[in-house]
RODOZA-334676 format. One record per residue (C-alpha): y, z, x; residue in one letter. Coordinates in steps of 0.05 Angstrom, whole numbers, plus 32768, in hexadecimal, padded with zeros to 4 digits. Layout:
YZXa
...
***
This chain:
75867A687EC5x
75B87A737E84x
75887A7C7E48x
75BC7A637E17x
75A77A3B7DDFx
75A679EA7DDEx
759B79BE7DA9x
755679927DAFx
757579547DD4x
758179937DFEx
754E79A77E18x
753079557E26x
757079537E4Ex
756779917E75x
751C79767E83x
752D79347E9Ex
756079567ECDx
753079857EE9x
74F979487EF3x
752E791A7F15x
754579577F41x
74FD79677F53x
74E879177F5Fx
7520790E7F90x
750A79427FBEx
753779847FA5x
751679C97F9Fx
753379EB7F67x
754B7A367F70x
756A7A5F7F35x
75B87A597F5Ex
75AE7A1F7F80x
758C79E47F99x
756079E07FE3x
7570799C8002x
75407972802Ax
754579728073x
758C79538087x
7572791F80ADx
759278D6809Dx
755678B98085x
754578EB8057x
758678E98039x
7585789D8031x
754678B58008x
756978E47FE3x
759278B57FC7x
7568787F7FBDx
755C78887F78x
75A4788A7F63x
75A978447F94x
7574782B7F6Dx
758B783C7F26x
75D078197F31x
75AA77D37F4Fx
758977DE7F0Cx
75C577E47EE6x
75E377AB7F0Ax
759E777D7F04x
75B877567EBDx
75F7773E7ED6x
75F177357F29x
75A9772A7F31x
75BA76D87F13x
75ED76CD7F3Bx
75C976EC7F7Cx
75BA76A77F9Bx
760A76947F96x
761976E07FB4x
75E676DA7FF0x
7607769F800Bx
763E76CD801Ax
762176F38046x
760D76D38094x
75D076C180BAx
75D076D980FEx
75D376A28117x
760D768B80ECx
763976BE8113x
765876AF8150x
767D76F18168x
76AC76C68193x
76C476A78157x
76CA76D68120x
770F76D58103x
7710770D80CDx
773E76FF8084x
774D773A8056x
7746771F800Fx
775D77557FD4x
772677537F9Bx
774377417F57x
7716775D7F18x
76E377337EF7x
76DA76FF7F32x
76AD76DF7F5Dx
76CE770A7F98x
76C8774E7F5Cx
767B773D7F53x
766777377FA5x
7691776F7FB2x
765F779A7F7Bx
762777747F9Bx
763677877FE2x
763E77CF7FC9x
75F477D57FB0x
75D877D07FEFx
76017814800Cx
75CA7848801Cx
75F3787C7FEEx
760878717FA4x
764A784B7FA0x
7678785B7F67x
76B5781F7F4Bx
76DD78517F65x
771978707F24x
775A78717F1Bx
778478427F45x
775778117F65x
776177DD7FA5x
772477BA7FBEx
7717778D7FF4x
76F377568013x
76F177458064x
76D97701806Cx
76CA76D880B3x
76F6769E80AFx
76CE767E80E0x
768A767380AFx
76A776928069x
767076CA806Bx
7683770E8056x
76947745808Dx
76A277858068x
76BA779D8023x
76F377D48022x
770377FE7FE0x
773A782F7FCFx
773E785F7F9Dx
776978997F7Dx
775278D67FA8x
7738791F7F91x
776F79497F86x
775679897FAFx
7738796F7FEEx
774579AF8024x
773C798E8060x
7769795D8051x
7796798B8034x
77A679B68069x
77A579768098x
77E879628074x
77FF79A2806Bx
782279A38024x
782879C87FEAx
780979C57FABx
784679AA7F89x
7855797B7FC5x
780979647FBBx
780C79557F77x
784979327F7Fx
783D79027FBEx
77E779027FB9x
77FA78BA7F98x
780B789F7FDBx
77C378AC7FF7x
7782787E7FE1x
773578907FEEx
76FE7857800Ax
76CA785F7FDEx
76AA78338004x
76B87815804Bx
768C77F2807Cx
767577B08098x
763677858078x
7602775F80A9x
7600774880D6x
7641775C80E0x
7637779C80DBx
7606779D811Bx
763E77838142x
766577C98139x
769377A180F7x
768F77E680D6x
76C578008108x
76F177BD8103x
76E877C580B0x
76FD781180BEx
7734780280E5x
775077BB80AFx
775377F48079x
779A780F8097x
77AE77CD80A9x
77F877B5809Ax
77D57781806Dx
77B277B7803Ex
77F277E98039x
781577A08025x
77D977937FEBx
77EC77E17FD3x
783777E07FCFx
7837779D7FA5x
780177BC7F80x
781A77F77F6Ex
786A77E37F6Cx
788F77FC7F26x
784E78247F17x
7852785D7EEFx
7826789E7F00x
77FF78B17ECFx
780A78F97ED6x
7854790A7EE4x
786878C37EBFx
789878A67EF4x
7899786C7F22x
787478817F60x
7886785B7FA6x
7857782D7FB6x
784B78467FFDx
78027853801Ax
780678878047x
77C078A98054x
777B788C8049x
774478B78043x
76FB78AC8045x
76B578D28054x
767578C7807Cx
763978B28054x
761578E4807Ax
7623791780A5x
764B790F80E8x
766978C580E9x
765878A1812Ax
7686785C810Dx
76C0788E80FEx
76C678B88133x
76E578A9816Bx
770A78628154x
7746785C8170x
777378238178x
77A4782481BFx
778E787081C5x
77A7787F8176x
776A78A0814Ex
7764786D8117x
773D78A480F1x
773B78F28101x
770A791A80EDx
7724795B80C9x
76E1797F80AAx
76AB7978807Cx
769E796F8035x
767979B58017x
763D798C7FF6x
7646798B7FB3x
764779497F89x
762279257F54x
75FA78F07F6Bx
75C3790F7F6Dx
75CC790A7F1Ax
75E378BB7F1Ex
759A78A97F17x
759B78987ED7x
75B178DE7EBCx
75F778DE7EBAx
760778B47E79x
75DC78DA7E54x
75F979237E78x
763A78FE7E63x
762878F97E15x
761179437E15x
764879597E32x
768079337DFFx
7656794A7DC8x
7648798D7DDDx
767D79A47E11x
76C379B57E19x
76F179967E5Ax
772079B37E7Ax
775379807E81x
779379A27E61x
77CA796F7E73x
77DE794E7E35x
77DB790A7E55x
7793791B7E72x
778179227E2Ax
777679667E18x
773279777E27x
771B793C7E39x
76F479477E82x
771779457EBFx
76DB79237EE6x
769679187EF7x
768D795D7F13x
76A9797A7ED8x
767E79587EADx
7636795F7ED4x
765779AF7ED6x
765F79B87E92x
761B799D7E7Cx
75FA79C47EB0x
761779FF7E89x
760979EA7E46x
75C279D57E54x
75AA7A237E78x
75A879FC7EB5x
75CB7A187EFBx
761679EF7F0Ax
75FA7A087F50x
75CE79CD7F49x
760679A17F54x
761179B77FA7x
75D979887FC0x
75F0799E800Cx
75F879528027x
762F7960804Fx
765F79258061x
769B791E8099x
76D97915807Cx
770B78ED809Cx
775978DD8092x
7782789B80A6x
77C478A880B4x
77F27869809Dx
782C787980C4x
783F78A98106x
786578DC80CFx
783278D18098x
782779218097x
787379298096x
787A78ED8067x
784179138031x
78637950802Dx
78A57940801Cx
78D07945805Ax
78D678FD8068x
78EB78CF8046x
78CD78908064x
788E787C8080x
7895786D80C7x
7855783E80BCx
782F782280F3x
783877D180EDx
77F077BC8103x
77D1777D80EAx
778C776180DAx
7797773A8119x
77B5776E8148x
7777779E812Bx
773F77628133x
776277538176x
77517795818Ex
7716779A8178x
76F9775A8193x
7705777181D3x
76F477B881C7x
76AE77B181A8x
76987774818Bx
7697774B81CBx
766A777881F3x
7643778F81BDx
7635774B81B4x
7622773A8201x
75F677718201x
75D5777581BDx
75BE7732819Fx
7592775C8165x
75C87738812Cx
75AC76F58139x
757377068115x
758B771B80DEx
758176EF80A0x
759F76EE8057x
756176F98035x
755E773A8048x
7589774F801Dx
7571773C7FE7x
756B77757FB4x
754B77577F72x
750A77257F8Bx
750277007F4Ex
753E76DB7F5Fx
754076967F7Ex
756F766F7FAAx
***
Protein backbone atom coordinates (compact mmCIF):
# COMPACT_ATOMS: atom_id res chain seq x y z
CA UNK A 1 0.00 0.00 0.00
CA UNK A 2 1.13 3.92 -0.70
CA UNK A 3 2.29 5.21 2.76
CA UNK A 4 1.54 8.80 1.83
CA UNK A 5 0.18 11.02 4.36
CA UNK A 6 -3.77 11.72 4.97
CA UNK A 7 -5.36 14.10 6.96
CA UNK A 8 -7.47 12.50 10.10
CA UNK A 9 -10.91 12.24 8.29
CA UNK A 10 -8.30 10.19 6.36
CA UNK A 11 -7.54 7.64 7.81
CA UNK A 12 -11.63 6.99 9.30
CA UNK A 13 -12.27 6.91 5.55
CA UNK A 14 -9.62 4.50 4.66
CA UNK A 15 -11.00 2.24 7.73
CA UNK A 16 -14.53 2.11 6.75
CA UNK A 17 -13.40 1.08 3.19
CA UNK A 18 -11.36 -1.70 4.32
CA UNK A 19 -14.35 -2.97 6.84
CA UNK A 20 -17.05 -2.71 4.05
CA UNK A 21 -14.55 -4.52 1.60
CA UNK A 22 -13.87 -7.21 4.20
CA UNK A 23 -17.90 -7.59 5.32
CA UNK A 24 -18.91 -8.21 1.74
CA UNK A 25 -16.81 -11.12 1.27
CA UNK A 26 -13.40 -9.50 -0.50
CA UNK A 27 -9.95 -10.68 0.62
CA UNK A 28 -7.70 -7.86 0.48
CA UNK A 29 -4.18 -8.30 -1.24
CA UNK A 30 -1.59 -5.36 -1.45
CA UNK A 31 -2.42 -5.10 -5.75
CA UNK A 32 -5.60 -6.32 -5.79
CA UNK A 33 -8.72 -7.70 -4.52
CA UNK A 34 -9.64 -11.95 -4.36
CA UNK A 35 -13.27 -12.27 -5.36
CA UNK A 36 -15.71 -14.83 -3.96
CA UNK A 37 -16.47 -17.80 -5.96
CA UNK A 38 -18.29 -16.63 -9.31
CA UNK A 39 -21.20 -18.45 -8.75
CA UNK A 40 -24.65 -16.35 -9.32
CA UNK A 41 -25.73 -16.57 -5.90
CA UNK A 42 -22.76 -15.45 -4.41
CA UNK A 43 -22.63 -12.56 -6.47
CA UNK A 44 -26.26 -11.60 -5.77
CA UNK A 45 -24.59 -11.59 -2.18
CA UNK A 46 -21.96 -9.55 -3.11
CA UNK A 47 -24.01 -6.95 -3.97
CA UNK A 48 -26.45 -7.11 -1.53
CA UNK A 49 -25.26 -4.53 0.61
CA UNK A 50 -25.07 -1.86 -2.03
CA UNK A 51 -29.02 -3.24 -2.96
CA UNK A 52 -29.73 -2.69 0.42
CA UNK A 53 -28.22 0.76 0.99
CA UNK A 54 -30.12 2.28 -2.02
CA UNK A 55 -33.80 0.69 -0.66
CA UNK A 56 -32.52 2.64 2.30
CA UNK A 57 -31.88 5.68 0.60
CA UNK A 58 -35.08 5.39 -1.24
CA UNK A 59 -37.20 4.31 2.22
CA UNK A 60 -38.40 8.32 3.04
CA UNK A 61 -39.92 9.03 -0.13
CA UNK A 62 -41.23 5.40 -1.79
CA UNK A 63 -41.75 3.36 1.20
CA UNK A 64 -45.46 5.76 1.71
CA UNK A 65 -46.47 5.42 -1.42
CA UNK A 66 -45.58 1.49 -1.60
CA UNK A 67 -49.27 0.39 -1.26
CA UNK A 68 -50.27 2.79 -4.49
CA UNK A 69 -46.88 1.20 -6.34
CA UNK A 70 -47.77 -2.55 -5.53
CA UNK A 71 -50.96 -2.41 -7.23
CA UNK A 72 -48.94 -2.08 -10.26
CA UNK A 73 -47.51 -4.97 -10.32
CA UNK A 74 -49.86 -8.51 -11.13
CA UNK A 75 -51.09 -11.47 -9.27
CA UNK A 76 -50.63 -14.60 -11.05
CA UNK A 77 -53.56 -15.12 -11.43
CA UNK A 78 -54.34 -11.67 -12.76
CA UNK A 79 -52.29 -12.64 -15.94
CA UNK A 80 -53.72 -14.36 -18.68
CA UNK A 81 -50.83 -15.01 -21.28
CA UNK A 82 -53.42 -15.30 -24.06
CA UNK A 83 -54.35 -11.88 -23.45
CA UNK A 84 -51.46 -9.80 -22.70
CA UNK A 85 -51.30 -6.87 -25.00
CA UNK A 86 -48.01 -5.00 -24.09
CA UNK A 87 -47.97 -0.63 -24.22
CA UNK A 88 -44.60 1.18 -24.19
CA UNK A 89 -45.18 4.28 -21.98
CA UNK A 90 -41.93 6.88 -21.93
CA UNK A 91 -41.38 7.96 -18.16
CA UNK A 92 -41.59 11.73 -17.65
CA UNK A 93 -39.49 13.06 -14.39
CA UNK A 94 -41.12 13.59 -11.11
CA UNK A 95 -44.25 11.25 -11.81
CA UNK A 96 -46.22 8.60 -10.64
CA UNK A 97 -44.77 6.53 -13.77
CA UNK A 98 -40.80 8.33 -12.52
CA UNK A 99 -41.45 6.99 -8.86
CA UNK A 100 -42.57 3.02 -9.91
CA UNK A 101 -40.06 3.07 -12.43
CA UNK A 102 -37.31 3.78 -9.18
CA UNK A 103 -39.40 1.36 -7.29
CA UNK A 104 -39.23 -1.44 -9.76
CA UNK A 105 -35.49 -0.78 -9.99
CA UNK A 106 -34.84 -1.61 -6.21
CA UNK A 107 -35.69 -4.97 -6.46
CA UNK A 108 -32.75 -5.77 -9.40
CA UNK A 109 -30.31 -8.25 -7.69
CA UNK A 110 -27.35 -5.72 -8.74
CA UNK A 111 -27.10 -1.96 -7.77
CA UNK A 112 -29.02 0.18 -10.33
CA UNK A 113 -27.68 3.58 -11.04
CA UNK A 114 -30.40 6.84 -12.65
CA UNK A 115 -28.29 6.31 -15.31
CA UNK A 116 -26.17 10.28 -16.54
CA UNK A 117 -26.10 12.25 -19.14
CA UNK A 118 -28.90 11.91 -21.68
CA UNK A 119 -31.57 9.86 -20.20
CA UNK A 120 -34.81 7.82 -21.82
CA UNK A 121 -36.71 5.53 -19.58
CA UNK A 122 -39.48 3.29 -20.00
CA UNK A 123 -42.43 1.55 -18.85
CA UNK A 124 -44.10 -1.82 -20.58
CA UNK A 125 -47.49 -2.17 -19.29
CA UNK A 126 -50.20 -5.20 -20.10
CA UNK A 127 -53.09 -3.42 -21.53
CA UNK A 128 -55.07 -6.22 -20.76
CA UNK A 129 -55.01 -5.74 -16.55
CA UNK A 130 -52.79 -2.31 -16.35
CA UNK A 131 -50.02 -4.22 -14.36
CA UNK A 132 -46.48 -3.43 -15.12
CA UNK A 133 -44.44 -5.83 -17.55
CA UNK A 134 -40.92 -4.45 -17.67
CA UNK A 135 -39.05 -1.13 -17.20
CA UNK A 136 -36.44 -0.15 -20.03
CA UNK A 137 -33.70 2.70 -19.36
CA UNK A 138 -31.21 4.38 -21.67
CA UNK A 139 -28.32 6.20 -20.97
CA UNK A 140 -25.20 8.13 -22.40
CA UNK A 141 -22.66 5.20 -22.82
CA UNK A 142 -18.80 4.91 -21.61
CA UNK A 143 -16.72 6.41 -24.04
CA UNK A 144 -14.00 3.45 -24.32
CA UNK A 145 -15.87 0.28 -24.35
CA UNK A 146 -13.35 -2.23 -26.64
CA UNK A 147 -15.61 -4.76 -27.50
CA UNK A 148 -17.90 -2.55 -28.78
CA UNK A 149 -15.38 -0.63 -30.33
CA UNK A 150 -13.87 -2.83 -32.56
CA UNK A 151 -17.50 -4.30 -33.23
CA UNK A 152 -18.19 -0.97 -35.14
CA UNK A 153 -14.98 -0.57 -36.33
CA UNK A 154 -14.24 3.33 -36.19
CA UNK A 155 -11.83 5.63 -35.24
CA UNK A 156 -11.25 7.58 -32.40
CA UNK A 157 -12.32 10.76 -34.06
CA UNK A 158 -15.28 8.99 -35.86
CA UNK A 159 -16.17 7.74 -32.16
CA UNK A 160 -16.22 10.80 -30.57
CA UNK A 161 -18.05 12.29 -33.16
CA UNK A 162 -21.04 9.71 -33.83
CA UNK A 163 -20.88 7.80 -30.00
CA UNK A 164 -24.08 10.31 -29.57
CA UNK A 165 -26.15 8.10 -31.72
CA UNK A 166 -25.68 5.02 -29.39
CA UNK A 167 -27.63 4.71 -25.71
CA UNK A 168 -26.78 2.07 -22.81
CA UNK A 169 -29.80 0.04 -20.74
CA UNK A 170 -28.85 0.51 -17.47
CA UNK A 171 -31.39 -1.50 -16.74
CA UNK A 172 -33.61 -3.92 -18.85
CA UNK A 173 -35.78 -6.79 -17.86
CA UNK A 174 -39.27 -7.99 -17.15
CA UNK A 175 -40.96 -7.81 -13.34
CA UNK A 176 -43.24 -10.88 -12.06
CA UNK A 177 -44.84 -12.65 -12.88
CA UNK A 178 -44.04 -11.62 -16.07
CA UNK A 179 -40.86 -12.20 -15.94
CA UNK A 180 -41.43 -16.14 -15.35
CA UNK A 181 -43.18 -16.19 -18.54
CA UNK A 182 -39.74 -15.45 -20.45
CA UNK A 183 -41.05 -11.15 -20.60
CA UNK A 184 -37.32 -10.44 -20.11
CA UNK A 185 -36.63 -11.46 -23.81
CA UNK A 186 -39.94 -9.59 -25.16
CA UNK A 187 -38.68 -6.35 -22.83
CA UNK A 188 -35.12 -7.08 -24.57
CA UNK A 189 -36.32 -7.26 -27.79
CA UNK A 190 -39.25 -3.64 -27.27
CA UNK A 191 -35.94 -1.75 -26.46
CA UNK A 192 -35.03 -1.49 -30.45
CA UNK A 193 -38.43 -1.21 -31.31
CA UNK A 194 -39.58 1.48 -33.99
CA UNK A 195 -41.56 2.99 -31.08
CA UNK A 196 -38.40 3.66 -28.80
CA UNK A 197 -35.99 5.02 -31.75
CA UNK A 198 -39.42 7.36 -32.31
CA UNK A 199 -39.35 8.45 -28.26
CA UNK A 200 -35.31 9.28 -28.99
CA UNK A 201 -35.42 11.33 -32.16
CA UNK A 202 -38.24 13.65 -30.70
CA UNK A 203 -36.26 13.66 -27.66
CA UNK A 204 -33.22 14.54 -28.71
CA UNK A 205 -34.27 16.78 -32.01
CA UNK A 206 -32.37 20.46 -32.09
CA UNK A 207 -30.16 19.13 -29.17
CA UNK A 208 -26.96 20.44 -28.77
CA UNK A 209 -23.88 18.08 -27.65
CA UNK A 210 -22.42 19.06 -24.88
CA UNK A 211 -18.97 18.39 -26.04
CA UNK A 212 -18.42 19.49 -29.70
CA UNK A 213 -21.49 22.17 -29.18
CA UNK A 214 -23.54 21.34 -32.37
CA UNK A 215 -26.88 19.92 -33.17
CA UNK A 216 -26.46 16.20 -33.18
CA UNK A 217 -29.08 13.98 -35.39
CA UNK A 218 -31.40 12.52 -33.42
CA UNK A 219 -30.95 8.99 -34.74
CA UNK A 220 -30.51 5.85 -32.38
CA UNK A 221 -28.45 3.57 -33.98
CA UNK A 222 -26.81 0.99 -31.47
CA UNK A 223 -28.04 0.01 -28.03
CA UNK A 224 -25.80 -1.50 -25.77
CA UNK A 225 -26.27 -3.27 -22.56
CA UNK A 226 -24.46 -6.01 -20.13
CA UNK A 227 -25.36 -9.20 -18.24
CA UNK A 228 -25.85 -8.76 -14.55
CA UNK A 229 -23.78 -11.73 -14.22
CA UNK A 230 -21.77 -13.64 -16.18
CA UNK A 231 -22.90 -15.44 -19.51
CA UNK A 232 -26.58 -14.12 -20.32
CA UNK A 233 -29.02 -16.98 -20.91
CA UNK A 234 -32.13 -14.03 -21.78
CA UNK A 235 -29.61 -12.36 -24.28
CA UNK A 236 -28.10 -14.83 -26.03
CA UNK A 237 -29.49 -16.30 -28.63
CA UNK A 238 -32.79 -13.81 -29.24
CA UNK A 239 -33.44 -13.50 -32.48
CA UNK A 240 -36.38 -12.19 -34.28
CA UNK A 241 -37.14 -14.03 -38.09
CA UNK A 242 -33.46 -15.46 -37.79
CA UNK A 243 -31.93 -11.62 -37.05
CA UNK A 244 -29.79 -11.73 -33.66
CA UNK A 245 -31.72 -9.07 -31.76
CA UNK A 246 -28.57 -8.87 -29.52
CA UNK A 247 -24.92 -10.32 -30.30
CA UNK A 248 -22.70 -11.00 -27.98
CA UNK A 249 -19.15 -9.35 -28.65
CA UNK A 250 -16.96 -10.02 -25.19
CA UNK A 251 -16.79 -9.34 -21.70
CA UNK A 252 -16.43 -6.59 -19.40
CA UNK A 253 -12.67 -6.79 -17.51
CA UNK A 254 -14.21 -6.56 -13.86
CA UNK A 255 -13.58 -3.46 -12.62
CA UNK A 256 -16.34 -1.06 -11.26
CA UNK A 257 -17.52 0.59 -8.14
CA UNK A 258 -20.28 -0.93 -6.63
CA UNK A 259 -18.69 -2.65 -4.48
CA UNK A 260 -18.10 1.13 -2.82
CA UNK A 261 -22.03 2.19 -3.44
CA UNK A 262 -22.73 0.87 0.02
CA UNK A 263 -22.90 3.77 1.62
CA UNK A 264 -19.23 4.85 0.88
CA UNK A 265 -19.28 6.65 -2.12
CA UNK A 266 -20.69 10.18 -1.00
CA UNK A 267 -18.35 10.33 1.52
CA UNK A 268 -15.21 8.94 -1.09
CA UNK A 269 -16.90 11.74 -3.13
CA UNK A 270 -16.27 14.68 -0.46
CA UNK A 271 -12.63 13.49 0.06
CA UNK A 272 -11.96 13.40 -3.19
CA UNK A 273 -13.36 17.30 -4.12
CA UNK A 274 -11.58 18.38 -1.13
CA UNK A 275 -8.50 16.59 -1.47
CA UNK A 276 -8.00 15.50 -5.17
CA UNK A 277 -7.35 16.73 -8.52
CA UNK A 278 -9.60 15.36 -11.86
CA UNK A 279 -8.61 14.92 -14.86
CA UNK A 280 -11.22 16.33 -16.90
CA UNK A 281 -9.31 19.00 -19.12
CA UNK A 282 -12.09 20.02 -21.62
CA UNK A 283 -13.04 23.45 -20.76
CA UNK A 284 -16.74 22.60 -21.00
CA UNK A 285 -16.08 19.41 -18.68
CA UNK A 286 -14.99 22.01 -16.21
CA UNK A 287 -11.44 21.87 -15.73
CA UNK A 288 -10.68 19.43 -13.26
CA UNK A 289 -13.74 18.60 -12.29
CA UNK A 290 -13.93 14.41 -12.44
CA UNK A 291 -14.68 12.71 -15.42
CA UNK A 292 -16.67 9.85 -13.51
CA UNK A 293 -17.31 7.51 -10.84
CA UNK A 294 -14.25 5.50 -11.60
CA UNK A 295 -12.22 8.49 -11.58
CA UNK A 296 -13.39 9.54 -8.45
CA UNK A 297 -13.36 6.05 -6.31
CA UNK A 298 -9.51 6.07 -8.27
CA UNK A 299 -8.37 9.06 -7.09
CA UNK A 300 -9.36 8.56 -3.43
CA UNK A 301 -7.93 5.19 -3.50
CA UNK A 302 -4.67 7.07 -4.20
CA UNK A 303 -4.98 9.77 -1.84
CA UNK A 304 -6.06 7.56 1.03
CA UNK A 305 -2.60 4.81 0.71
CA UNK A 306 -5.17 2.47 -0.41
CA UNK A 307 -4.55 0.14 -3.80
CA UNK A 308 -6.84 1.67 -7.13
CA UNK A 309 -6.31 -2.22 -7.76
CA UNK A 310 -9.07 -2.49 -5.33
CA UNK A 311 -11.43 -1.16 -7.71
CA UNK A 312 -11.21 -4.64 -10.33
CA UNK A 313 -13.70 -6.68 -8.21
CA UNK A 314 -13.48 -9.53 -11.18
CA UNK A 315 -17.47 -9.85 -11.67
CA UNK A 316 -17.29 -10.29 -15.12
CA UNK A 317 -20.45 -9.39 -17.23
CA UNK A 318 -21.45 -10.19 -21.15
CA UNK A 319 -21.68 -7.33 -23.09
CA UNK A 320 -24.01 -7.15 -25.77
CA UNK A 321 -24.83 -4.66 -28.82
CA UNK A 322 -28.29 -3.91 -30.64
CA UNK A 323 -27.90 -2.99 -33.91
CA UNK A 324 -30.78 -0.33 -35.00
CA UNK A 325 -30.50 -0.72 -38.52
CA UNK A 326 -28.90 -3.45 -41.25
CA UNK A 327 -25.89 -0.57 -41.91
CA UNK A 328 -25.76 0.57 -38.28
CA UNK A 329 -21.83 -0.34 -38.29
CA UNK A 330 -21.52 1.53 -41.62
CA UNK A 331 -23.95 4.20 -40.42
CA UNK A 332 -21.48 4.79 -36.91
CA UNK A 333 -18.47 5.25 -38.68
CA UNK A 334 -19.19 7.78 -41.01
CA UNK A 335 -19.64 6.15 -44.38
CA UNK A 336 -23.32 6.30 -44.55
CA UNK A 337 -25.24 8.70 -44.34
CA UNK A 338 -28.59 7.21 -43.36
CA UNK A 339 -29.80 4.62 -41.18
CA UNK A 340 -31.28 1.89 -43.07
CA UNK A 341 -33.37 1.16 -39.72
CA UNK A 342 -35.25 -1.88 -39.24
CA UNK A 343 -39.16 -0.71 -38.98
CA UNK A 344 -40.31 -3.25 -36.23
CA UNK A 345 -43.07 -2.42 -33.87
CA UNK A 346 -44.21 -3.18 -30.31
CA UNK A 347 -46.80 -5.25 -32.07
CA UNK A 348 -44.81 -7.01 -34.81
CA UNK A 349 -42.06 -7.67 -31.76
CA UNK A 350 -44.99 -8.91 -29.10
CA UNK A 351 -46.48 -10.75 -32.14
CA UNK A 352 -43.48 -12.77 -32.43
CA UNK A 353 -42.95 -13.35 -29.35
CA UNK A 354 -46.32 -14.63 -28.34
CA UNK A 355 -45.89 -17.27 -30.54
CA UNK A 356 -42.27 -17.82 -29.96
CA UNK A 357 -42.17 -18.16 -26.13
CA UNK A 358 -44.80 -16.95 -24.13
CA UNK A 359 -47.48 -19.36 -25.35
CA UNK A 360 -45.67 -22.54 -24.62
CA UNK A 361 -43.91 -21.43 -21.80
CA UNK A 362 -47.13 -20.78 -20.53
CA UNK A 363 -48.76 -24.39 -21.44
CA UNK A 364 -46.01 -25.97 -19.86
CA UNK A 365 -45.02 -23.93 -16.86
CA UNK A 366 -47.95 -22.64 -14.71
CA UNK A 367 -45.23 -21.65 -11.66
CA UNK A 368 -46.44 -17.57 -12.43
CA UNK A 369 -49.83 -18.24 -11.10
CA UNK A 370 -48.53 -18.26 -7.84
CA UNK A 371 -46.97 -15.52 -7.71
CA UNK A 372 -48.46 -12.71 -5.48
CA UNK A 373 -47.78 -8.86 -5.06
CA UNK A 374 -46.77 -9.07 -1.63
CA UNK A 375 -43.81 -10.48 -2.37
CA UNK A 376 -42.39 -7.78 -3.35
CA UNK A 377 -42.71 -5.91 -0.87
CA UNK A 378 -39.39 -4.36 0.28
CA UNK A 379 -40.12 -2.10 3.45
CA UNK A 380 -42.72 -4.37 5.94
CA UNK A 381 -43.87 -1.64 7.98
CA UNK A 382 -45.92 -0.55 5.21
CA UNK A 383 -49.65 -1.22 4.83
CA UNK A 384 -52.06 -1.60 2.01
Amino acid sequence: MNTQLVLPYGYELRDRIVESLRAQGFQLDPRTLQTPQSDKETLRQLHAQAVQTLRERARRTLAPEEPKLLRAIANGDEVRPERITPALVEVAAETYESRLFRYACLHWSIPISQGYGRRMRFLVFDESNGKLMGIIGLCDPVFSLRPRDVWVGWSFEQRRQRLCHVMDAFVLGAVPPYNQLLCGKLIAMLATSREVREAFARRYAGRTTHILQRDASPVLALITTTSAFGRSSVYNRLRYHGRQVMESVGFTQGWGTFHFANGLYEAILDYARAHCIGTAKHPRWGGGKFRNRHEVVRRCLQALGLPSGWMRHRVYREIFVAPLGANARAFLRGESSELDAWDVSVADYFAYFRERWLLPRAARDGSYKAFQREQWRLWKDTIL
